[in-house]
DSSP file (Angstrom, degrees, kcal/mol; ACC not computed):
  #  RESIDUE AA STRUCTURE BP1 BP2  ACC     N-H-->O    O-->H-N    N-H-->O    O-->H-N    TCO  KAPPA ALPHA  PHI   PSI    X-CA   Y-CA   Z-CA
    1    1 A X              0   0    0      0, 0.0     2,-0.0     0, 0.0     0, 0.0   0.000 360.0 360.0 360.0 130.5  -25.7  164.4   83.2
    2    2 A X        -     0   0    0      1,-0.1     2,-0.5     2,-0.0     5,-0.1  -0.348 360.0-105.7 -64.2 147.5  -22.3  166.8   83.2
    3    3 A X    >   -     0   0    0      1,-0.1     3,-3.0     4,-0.1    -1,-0.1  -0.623  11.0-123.2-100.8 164.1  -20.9  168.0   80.6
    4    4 A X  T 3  S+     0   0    0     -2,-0.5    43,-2.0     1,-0.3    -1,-0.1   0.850 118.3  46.6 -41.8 -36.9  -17.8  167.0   79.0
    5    5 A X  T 3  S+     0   0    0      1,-0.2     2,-0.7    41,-0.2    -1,-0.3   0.533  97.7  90.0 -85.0  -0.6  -16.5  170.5   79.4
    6    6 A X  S <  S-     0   0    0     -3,-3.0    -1,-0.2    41,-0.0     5,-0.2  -0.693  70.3-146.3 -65.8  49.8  -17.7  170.6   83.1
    7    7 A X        -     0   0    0     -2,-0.7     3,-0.3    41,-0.1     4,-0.3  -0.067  26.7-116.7 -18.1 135.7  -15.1  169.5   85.5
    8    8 A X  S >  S+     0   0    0      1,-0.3     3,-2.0     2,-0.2     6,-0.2   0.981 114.4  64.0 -70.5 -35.3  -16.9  167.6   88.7
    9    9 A X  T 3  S+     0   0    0      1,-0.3    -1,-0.3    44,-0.2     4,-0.1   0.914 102.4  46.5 -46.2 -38.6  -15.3  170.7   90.9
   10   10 A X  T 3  S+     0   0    0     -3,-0.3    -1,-0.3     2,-0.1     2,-0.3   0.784  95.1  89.6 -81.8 -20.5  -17.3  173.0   89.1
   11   11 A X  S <  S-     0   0    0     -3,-2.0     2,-0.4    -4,-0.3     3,-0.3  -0.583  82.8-122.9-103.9 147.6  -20.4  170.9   89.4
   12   12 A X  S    S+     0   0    0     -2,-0.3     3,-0.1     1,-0.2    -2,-0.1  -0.583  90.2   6.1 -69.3 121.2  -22.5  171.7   92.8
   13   13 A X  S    S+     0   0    0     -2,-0.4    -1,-0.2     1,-0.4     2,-0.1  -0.005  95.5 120.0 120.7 -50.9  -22.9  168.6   94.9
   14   14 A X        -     0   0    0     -3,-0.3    -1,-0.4    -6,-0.2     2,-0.3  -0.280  52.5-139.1 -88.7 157.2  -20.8  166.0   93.1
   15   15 A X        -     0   0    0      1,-0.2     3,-0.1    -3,-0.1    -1,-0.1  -0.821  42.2 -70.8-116.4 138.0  -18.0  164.3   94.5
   16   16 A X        -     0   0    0     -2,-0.3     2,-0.5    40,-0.2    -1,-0.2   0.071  55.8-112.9 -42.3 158.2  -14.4  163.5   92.7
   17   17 A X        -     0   0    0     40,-0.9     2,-0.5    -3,-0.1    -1,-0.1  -0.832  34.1-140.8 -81.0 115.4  -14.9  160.6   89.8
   18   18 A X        -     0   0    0     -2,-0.5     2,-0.6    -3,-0.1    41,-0.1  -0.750  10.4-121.8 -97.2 142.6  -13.0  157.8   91.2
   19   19 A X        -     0   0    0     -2,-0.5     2,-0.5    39,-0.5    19,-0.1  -0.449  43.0 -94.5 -73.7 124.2  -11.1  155.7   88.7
   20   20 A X    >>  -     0   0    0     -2,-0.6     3,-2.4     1,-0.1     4,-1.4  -0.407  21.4-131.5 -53.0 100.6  -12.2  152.2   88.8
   21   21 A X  H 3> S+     0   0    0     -2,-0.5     4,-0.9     1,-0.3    -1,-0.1   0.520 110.5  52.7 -11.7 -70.2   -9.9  150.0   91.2
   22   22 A X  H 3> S+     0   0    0      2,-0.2     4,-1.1     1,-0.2     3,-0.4   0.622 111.1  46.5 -42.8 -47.9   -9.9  147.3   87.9
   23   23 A X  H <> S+     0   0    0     -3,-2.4     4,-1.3     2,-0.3    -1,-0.2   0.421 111.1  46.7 -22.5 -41.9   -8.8  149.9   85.5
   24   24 A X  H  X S+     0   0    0     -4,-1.4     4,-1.2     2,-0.2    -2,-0.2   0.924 106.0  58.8 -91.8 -27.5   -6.1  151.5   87.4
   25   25 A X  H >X S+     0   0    0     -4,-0.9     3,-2.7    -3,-0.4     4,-1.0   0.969 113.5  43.4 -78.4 -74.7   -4.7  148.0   88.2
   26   26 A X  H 3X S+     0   0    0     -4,-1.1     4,-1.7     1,-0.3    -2,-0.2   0.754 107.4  55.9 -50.8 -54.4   -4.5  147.6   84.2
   27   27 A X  H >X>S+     0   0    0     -4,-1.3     5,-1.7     1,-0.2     4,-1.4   0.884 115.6  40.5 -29.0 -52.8   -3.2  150.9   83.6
   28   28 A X  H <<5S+     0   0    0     -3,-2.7     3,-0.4    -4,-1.2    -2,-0.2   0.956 101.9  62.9 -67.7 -55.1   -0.3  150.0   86.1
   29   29 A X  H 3<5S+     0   0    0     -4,-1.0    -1,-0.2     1,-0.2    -2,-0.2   0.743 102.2  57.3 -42.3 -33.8    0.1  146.9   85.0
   30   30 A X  H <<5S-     0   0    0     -4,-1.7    -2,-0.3    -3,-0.6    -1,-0.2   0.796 136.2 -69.3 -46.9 -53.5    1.1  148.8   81.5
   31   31 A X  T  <5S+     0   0    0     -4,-1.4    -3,-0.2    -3,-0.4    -2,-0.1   0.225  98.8 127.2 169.3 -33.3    3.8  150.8   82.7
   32   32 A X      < -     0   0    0     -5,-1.7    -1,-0.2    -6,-0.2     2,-0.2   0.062  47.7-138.1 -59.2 142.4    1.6  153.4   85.0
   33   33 A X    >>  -     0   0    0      1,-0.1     4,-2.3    35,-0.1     3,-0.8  -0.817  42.6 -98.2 -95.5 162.4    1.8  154.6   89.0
   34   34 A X  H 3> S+     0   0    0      1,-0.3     4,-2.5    -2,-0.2     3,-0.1   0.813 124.3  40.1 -54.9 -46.7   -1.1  154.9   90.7
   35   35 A X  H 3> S+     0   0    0      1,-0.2     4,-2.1     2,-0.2    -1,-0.3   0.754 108.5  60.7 -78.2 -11.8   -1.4  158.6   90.2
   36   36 A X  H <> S+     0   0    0     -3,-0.8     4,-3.2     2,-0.2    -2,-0.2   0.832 110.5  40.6 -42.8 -45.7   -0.2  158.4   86.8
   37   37 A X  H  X S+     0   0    0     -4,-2.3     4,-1.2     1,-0.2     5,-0.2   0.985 115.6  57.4 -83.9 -52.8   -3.4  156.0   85.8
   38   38 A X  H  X S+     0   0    0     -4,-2.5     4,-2.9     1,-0.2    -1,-0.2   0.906 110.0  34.9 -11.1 -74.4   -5.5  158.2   88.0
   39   39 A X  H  X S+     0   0    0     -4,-2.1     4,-3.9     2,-0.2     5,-0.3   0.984 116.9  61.2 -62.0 -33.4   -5.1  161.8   86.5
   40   40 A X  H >X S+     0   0    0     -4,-3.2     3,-1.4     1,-0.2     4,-0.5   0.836 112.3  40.2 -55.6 -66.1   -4.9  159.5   82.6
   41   41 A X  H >X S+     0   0    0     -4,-1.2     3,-4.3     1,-0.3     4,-1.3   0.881 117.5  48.3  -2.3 -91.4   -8.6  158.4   83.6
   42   42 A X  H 3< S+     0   0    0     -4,-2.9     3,-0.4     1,-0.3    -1,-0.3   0.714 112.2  46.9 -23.3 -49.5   -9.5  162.0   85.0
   43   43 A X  H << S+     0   0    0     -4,-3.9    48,-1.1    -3,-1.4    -1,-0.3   0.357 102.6  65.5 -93.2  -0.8   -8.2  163.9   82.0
   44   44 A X  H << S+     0   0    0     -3,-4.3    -1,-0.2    -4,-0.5    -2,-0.2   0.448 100.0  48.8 -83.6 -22.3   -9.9  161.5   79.8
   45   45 A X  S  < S+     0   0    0     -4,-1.3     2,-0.3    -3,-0.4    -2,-0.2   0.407 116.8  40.7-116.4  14.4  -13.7  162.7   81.0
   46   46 A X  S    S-     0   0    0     -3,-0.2    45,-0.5   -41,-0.1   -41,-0.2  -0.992  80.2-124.1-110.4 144.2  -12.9  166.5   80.6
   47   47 A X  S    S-     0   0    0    -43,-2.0     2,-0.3    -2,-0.3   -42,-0.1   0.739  88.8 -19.6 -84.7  12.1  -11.3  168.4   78.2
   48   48 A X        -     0   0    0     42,-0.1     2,-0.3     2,-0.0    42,-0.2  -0.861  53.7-167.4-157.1-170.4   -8.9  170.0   80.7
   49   49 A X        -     0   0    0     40,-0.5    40,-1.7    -2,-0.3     2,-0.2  -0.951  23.6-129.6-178.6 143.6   -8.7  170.6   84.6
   50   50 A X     >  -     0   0    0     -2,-0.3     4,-1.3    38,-0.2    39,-0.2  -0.374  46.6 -83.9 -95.9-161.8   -6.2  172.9   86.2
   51   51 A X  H  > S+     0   0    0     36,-0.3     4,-1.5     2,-0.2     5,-0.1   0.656 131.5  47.3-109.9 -41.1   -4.3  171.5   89.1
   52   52 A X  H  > S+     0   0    0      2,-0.2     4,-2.4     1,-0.1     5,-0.2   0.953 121.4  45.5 -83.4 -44.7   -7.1  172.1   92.3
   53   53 A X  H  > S+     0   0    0      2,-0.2     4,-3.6     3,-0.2    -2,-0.2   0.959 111.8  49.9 -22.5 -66.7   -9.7  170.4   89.4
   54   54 A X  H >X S+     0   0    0     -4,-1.3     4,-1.2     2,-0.2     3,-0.8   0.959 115.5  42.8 -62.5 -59.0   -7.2  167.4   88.4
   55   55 A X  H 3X>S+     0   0    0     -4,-1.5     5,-4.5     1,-0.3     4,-2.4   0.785 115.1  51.8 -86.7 -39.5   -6.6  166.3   92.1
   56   56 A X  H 3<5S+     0   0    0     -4,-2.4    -1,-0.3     1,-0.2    -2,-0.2   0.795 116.6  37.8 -14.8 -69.5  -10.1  166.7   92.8
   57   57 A X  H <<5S+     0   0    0     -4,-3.6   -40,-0.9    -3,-0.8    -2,-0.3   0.516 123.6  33.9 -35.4 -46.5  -11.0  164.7   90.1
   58   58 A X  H  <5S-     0   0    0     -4,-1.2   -39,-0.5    -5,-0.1    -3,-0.2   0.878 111.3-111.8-106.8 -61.9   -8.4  161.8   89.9
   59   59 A X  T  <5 +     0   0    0     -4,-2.4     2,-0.3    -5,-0.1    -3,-0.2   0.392  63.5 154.1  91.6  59.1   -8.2  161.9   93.8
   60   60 A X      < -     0   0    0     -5,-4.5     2,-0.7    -6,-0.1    -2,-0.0  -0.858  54.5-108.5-109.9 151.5   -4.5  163.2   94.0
   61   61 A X    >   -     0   0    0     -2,-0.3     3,-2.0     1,-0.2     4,-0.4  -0.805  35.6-127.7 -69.4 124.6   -3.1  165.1   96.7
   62   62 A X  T 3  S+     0   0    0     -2,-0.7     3,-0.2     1,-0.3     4,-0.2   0.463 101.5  69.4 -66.9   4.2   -2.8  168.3   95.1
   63   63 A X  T 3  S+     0   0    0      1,-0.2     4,-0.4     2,-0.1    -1,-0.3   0.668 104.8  47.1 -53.3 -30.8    0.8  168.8   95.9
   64   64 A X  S <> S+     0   0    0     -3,-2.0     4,-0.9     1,-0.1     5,-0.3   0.464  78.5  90.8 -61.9 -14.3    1.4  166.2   93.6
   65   65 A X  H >> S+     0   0    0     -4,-0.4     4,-1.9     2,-0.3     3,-0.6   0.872  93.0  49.9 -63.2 -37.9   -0.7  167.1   90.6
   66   66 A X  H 3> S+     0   0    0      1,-0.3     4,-2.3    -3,-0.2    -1,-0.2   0.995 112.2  46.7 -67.2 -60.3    2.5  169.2   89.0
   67   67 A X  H 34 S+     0   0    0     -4,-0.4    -1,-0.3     1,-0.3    -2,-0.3   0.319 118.2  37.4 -65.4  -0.8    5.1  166.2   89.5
   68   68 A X  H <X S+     0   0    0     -4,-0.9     4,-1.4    -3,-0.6    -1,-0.3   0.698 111.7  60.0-116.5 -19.3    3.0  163.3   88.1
   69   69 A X  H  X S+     0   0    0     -4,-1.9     4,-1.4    -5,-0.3    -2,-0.2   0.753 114.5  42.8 -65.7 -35.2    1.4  166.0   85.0
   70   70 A X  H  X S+     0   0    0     -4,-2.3     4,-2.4     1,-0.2    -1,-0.2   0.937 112.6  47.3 -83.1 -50.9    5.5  166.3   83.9
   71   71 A X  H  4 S+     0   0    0     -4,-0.3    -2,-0.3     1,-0.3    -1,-0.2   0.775 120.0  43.7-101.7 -25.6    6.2  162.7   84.3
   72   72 A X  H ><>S+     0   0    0     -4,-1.4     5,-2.9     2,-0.2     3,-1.6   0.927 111.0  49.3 -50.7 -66.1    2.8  162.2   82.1
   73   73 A X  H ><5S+     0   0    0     -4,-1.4     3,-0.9     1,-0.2    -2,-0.2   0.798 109.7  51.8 -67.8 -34.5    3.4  164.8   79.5
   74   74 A X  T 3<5S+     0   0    0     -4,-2.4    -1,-0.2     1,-0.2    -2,-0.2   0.383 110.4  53.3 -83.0   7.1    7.5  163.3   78.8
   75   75 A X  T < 5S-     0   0    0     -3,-1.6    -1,-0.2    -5,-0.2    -2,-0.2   0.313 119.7-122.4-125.0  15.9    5.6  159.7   78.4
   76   76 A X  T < 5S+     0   0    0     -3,-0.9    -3,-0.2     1,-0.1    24,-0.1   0.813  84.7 115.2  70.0  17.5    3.1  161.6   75.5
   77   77 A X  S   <S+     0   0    0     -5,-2.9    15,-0.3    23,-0.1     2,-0.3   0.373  74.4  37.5-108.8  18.2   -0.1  160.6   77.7
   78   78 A X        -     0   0    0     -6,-0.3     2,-0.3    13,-0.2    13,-0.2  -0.859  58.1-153.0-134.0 164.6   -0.9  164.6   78.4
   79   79 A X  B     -A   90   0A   0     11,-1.7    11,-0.8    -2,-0.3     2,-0.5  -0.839  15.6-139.0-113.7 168.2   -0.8  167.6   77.2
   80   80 A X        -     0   0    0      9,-0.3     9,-0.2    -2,-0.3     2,-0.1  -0.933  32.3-120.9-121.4 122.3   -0.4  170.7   79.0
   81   81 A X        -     0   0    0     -2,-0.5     2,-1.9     1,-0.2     7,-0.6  -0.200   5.8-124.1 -86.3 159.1   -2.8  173.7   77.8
   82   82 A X        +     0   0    0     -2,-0.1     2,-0.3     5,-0.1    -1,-0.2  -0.423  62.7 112.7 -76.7  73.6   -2.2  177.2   76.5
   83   83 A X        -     0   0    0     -2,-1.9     2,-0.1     5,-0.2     5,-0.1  -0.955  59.6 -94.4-144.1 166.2   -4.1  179.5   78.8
   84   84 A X  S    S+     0   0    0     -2,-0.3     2,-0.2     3,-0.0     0, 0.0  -0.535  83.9  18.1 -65.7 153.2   -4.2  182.3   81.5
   85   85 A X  S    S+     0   0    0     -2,-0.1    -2,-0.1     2,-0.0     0, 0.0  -0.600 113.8  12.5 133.0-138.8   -4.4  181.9   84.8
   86   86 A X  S    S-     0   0    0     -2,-0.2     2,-0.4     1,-0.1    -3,-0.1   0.198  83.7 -97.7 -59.4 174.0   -3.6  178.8   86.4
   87   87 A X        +     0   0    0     -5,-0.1     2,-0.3    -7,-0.0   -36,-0.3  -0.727  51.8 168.2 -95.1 139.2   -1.7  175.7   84.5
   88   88 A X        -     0   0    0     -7,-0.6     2,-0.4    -2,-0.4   -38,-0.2  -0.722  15.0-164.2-120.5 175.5   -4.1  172.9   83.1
   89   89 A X        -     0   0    0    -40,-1.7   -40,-0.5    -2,-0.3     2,-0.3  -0.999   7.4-153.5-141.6 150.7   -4.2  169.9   80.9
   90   90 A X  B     -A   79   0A   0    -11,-0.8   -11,-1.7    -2,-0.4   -46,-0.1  -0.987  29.9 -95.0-141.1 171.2   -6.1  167.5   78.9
   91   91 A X        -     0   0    0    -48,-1.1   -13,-0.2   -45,-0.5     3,-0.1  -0.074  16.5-129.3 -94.9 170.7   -5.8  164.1   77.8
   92   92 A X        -     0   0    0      1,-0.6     4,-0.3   -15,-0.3   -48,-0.1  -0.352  56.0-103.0-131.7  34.6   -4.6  162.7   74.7
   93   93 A X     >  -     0   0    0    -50,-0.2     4,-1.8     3,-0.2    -1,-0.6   0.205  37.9 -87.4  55.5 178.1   -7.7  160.3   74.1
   94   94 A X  H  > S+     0   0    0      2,-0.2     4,-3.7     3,-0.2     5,-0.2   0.989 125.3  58.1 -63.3 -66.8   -7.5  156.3   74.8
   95   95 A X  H  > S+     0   0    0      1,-0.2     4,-2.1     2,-0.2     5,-0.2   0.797 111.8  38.6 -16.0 -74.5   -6.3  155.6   71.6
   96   96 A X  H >> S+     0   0    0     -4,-0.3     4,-1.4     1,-0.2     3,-0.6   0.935 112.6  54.4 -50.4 -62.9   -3.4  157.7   72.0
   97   97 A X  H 3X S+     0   0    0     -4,-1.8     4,-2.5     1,-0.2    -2,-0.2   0.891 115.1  43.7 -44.9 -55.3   -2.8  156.8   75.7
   98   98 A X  H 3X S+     0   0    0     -4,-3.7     4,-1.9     1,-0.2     5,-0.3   0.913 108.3  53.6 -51.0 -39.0   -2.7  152.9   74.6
   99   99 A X  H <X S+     0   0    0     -4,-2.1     4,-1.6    -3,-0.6    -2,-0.2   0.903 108.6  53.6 -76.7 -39.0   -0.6  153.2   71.6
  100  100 A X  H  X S+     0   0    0     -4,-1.4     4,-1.0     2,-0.2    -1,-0.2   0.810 108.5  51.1 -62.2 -41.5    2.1  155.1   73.8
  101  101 A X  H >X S+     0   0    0     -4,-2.5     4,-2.3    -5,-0.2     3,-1.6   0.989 104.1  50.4 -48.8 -68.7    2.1  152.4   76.2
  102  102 A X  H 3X S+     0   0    0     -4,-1.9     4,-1.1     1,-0.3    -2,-0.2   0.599 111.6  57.6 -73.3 -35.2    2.7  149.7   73.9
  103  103 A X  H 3X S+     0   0    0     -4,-1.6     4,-1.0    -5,-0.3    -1,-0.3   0.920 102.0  48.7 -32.6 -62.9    5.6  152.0   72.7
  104  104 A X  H <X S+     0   0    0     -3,-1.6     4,-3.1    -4,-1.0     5,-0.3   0.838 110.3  53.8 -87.5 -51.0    7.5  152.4   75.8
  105  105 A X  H  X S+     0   0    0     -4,-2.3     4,-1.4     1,-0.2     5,-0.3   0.959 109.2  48.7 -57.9 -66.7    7.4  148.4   76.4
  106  106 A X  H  X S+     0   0    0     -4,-1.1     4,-0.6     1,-0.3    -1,-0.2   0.784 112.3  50.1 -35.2 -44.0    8.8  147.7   73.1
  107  107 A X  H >X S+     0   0    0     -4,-1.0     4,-2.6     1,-0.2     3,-2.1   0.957 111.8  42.7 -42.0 -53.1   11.3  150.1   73.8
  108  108 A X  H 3X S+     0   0    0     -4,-3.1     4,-1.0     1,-0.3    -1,-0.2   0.479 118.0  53.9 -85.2   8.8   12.1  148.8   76.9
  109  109 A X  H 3X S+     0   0    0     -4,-1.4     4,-1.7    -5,-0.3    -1,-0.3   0.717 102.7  49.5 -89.4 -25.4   11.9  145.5   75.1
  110  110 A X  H <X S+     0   0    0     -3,-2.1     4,-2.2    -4,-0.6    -2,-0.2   0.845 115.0  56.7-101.2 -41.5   14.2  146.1   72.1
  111  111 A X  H  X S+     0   0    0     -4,-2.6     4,-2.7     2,-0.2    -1,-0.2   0.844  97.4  52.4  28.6-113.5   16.3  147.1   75.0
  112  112 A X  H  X S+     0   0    0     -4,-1.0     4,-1.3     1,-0.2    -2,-0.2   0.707 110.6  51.6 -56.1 -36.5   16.4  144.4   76.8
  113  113 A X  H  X S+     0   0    0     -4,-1.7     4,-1.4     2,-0.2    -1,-0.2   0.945 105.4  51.7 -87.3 -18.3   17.4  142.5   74.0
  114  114 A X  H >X S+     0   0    0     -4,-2.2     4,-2.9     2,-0.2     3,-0.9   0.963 110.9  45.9 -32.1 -69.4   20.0  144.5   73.1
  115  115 A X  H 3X S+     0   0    0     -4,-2.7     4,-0.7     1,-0.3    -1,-0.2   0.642 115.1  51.5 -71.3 -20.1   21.7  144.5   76.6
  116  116 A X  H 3X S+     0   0    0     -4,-1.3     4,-1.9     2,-0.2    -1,-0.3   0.915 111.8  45.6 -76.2 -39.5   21.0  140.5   76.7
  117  117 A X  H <X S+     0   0    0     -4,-1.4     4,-1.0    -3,-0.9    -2,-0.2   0.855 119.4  40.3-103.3 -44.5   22.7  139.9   73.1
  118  118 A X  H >X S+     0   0    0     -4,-2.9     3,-1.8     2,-0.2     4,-1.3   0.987 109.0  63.5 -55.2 -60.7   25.8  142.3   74.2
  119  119 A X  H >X S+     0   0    0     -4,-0.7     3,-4.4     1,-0.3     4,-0.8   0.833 109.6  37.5 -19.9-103.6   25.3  140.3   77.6
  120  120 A X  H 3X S+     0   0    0     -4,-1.9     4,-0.7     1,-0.3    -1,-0.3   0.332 111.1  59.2 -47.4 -15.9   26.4  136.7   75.5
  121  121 A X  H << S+     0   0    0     -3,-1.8    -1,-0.3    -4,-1.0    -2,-0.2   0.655 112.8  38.1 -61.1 -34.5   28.9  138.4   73.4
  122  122 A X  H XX S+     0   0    0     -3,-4.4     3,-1.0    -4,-1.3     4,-1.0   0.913 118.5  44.9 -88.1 -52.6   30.8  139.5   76.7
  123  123 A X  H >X S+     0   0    0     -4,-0.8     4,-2.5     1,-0.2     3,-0.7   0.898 110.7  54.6 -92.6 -38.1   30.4  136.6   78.7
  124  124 A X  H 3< S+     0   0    0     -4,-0.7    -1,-0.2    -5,-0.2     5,-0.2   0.547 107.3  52.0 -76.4  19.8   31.3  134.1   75.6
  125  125 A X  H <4 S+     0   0    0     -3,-1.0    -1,-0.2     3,-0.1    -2,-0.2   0.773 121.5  33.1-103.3 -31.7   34.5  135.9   75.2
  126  126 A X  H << S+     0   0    0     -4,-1.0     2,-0.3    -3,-0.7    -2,-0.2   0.478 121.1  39.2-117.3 -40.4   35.2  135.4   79.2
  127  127 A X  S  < S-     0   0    0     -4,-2.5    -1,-0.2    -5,-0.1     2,-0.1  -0.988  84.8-123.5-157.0 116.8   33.7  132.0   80.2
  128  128 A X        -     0   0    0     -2,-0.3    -3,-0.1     1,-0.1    -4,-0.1  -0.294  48.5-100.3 -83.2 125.9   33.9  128.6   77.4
  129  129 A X        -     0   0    0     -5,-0.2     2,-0.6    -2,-0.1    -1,-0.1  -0.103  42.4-138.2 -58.3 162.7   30.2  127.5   76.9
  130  130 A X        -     0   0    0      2,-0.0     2,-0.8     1,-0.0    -1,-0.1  -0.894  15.3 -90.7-141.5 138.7   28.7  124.6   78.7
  131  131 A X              0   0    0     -2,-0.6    -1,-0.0     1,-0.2    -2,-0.0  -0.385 360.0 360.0 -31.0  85.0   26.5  121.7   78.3
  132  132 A X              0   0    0     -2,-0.8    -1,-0.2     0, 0.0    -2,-0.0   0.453 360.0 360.0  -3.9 360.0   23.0  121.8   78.9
């Protein structure tokens, strides 16, 4: 069995961990793109991975690895870690990663009701209400 601090790249033999097809549809279904739910998965079974590691791992192109790790880290489901050499990251546990979801919908819930409630203010100032 690997260990947690083992990235599969480092281990001889093994082949990337692929995030389970069912798991990644929920992730998305939350708020995620497909390489978003990927790397969260990935970075969730080490405690970091540099960039040829992460793409490895999740099964990203590594040209991508930078541009979905930013769009990660501004929605608080990475971190990106303090060290030499190359840049890495690790995950912010489940816990954390759920509770950050469930954030960002409400936002984009409290939102939506805003911009609806302005919405009916505007339009009943404009247009005389009507009969069901």
């Amino acid at each position: 069995m690997r260990s947690r601090r083992t990235p599969p790249s480092a281990a001889a033999g093994e082949a990337a961990v692929r995030v389970p097809e069912g798991l990644r549809r929920e992730l998305q279904e939350l708020g995620l793109r497909t390489y978003e739910a990927r790397a969260v998965v990935a970075l969730l079974q080490v405690d970091s991975a540099n960039s040829a590691e992460l793409a490895e791992l999740a099964g990203l192109p590594r040209t991508s690895t930078y541009e979905v790790m930013a769009g990660l880290i501004h929605q608080g489901l990475a971190l990106r870690v303090a060290k030499r050499g190359p840049a890495a990251w690790s995950g912010v546990g489940w816990a954390a990663v759920l509770d950050a979801l469930d954030a960002a919908e409400e936002q984009r819930l409290r939102y939506h009701h805003t911009r609806t409630r302005l919405l009916r203010q505007a339009l009943a100032q404009v247009l005389p209400p009507r009969a069901s």
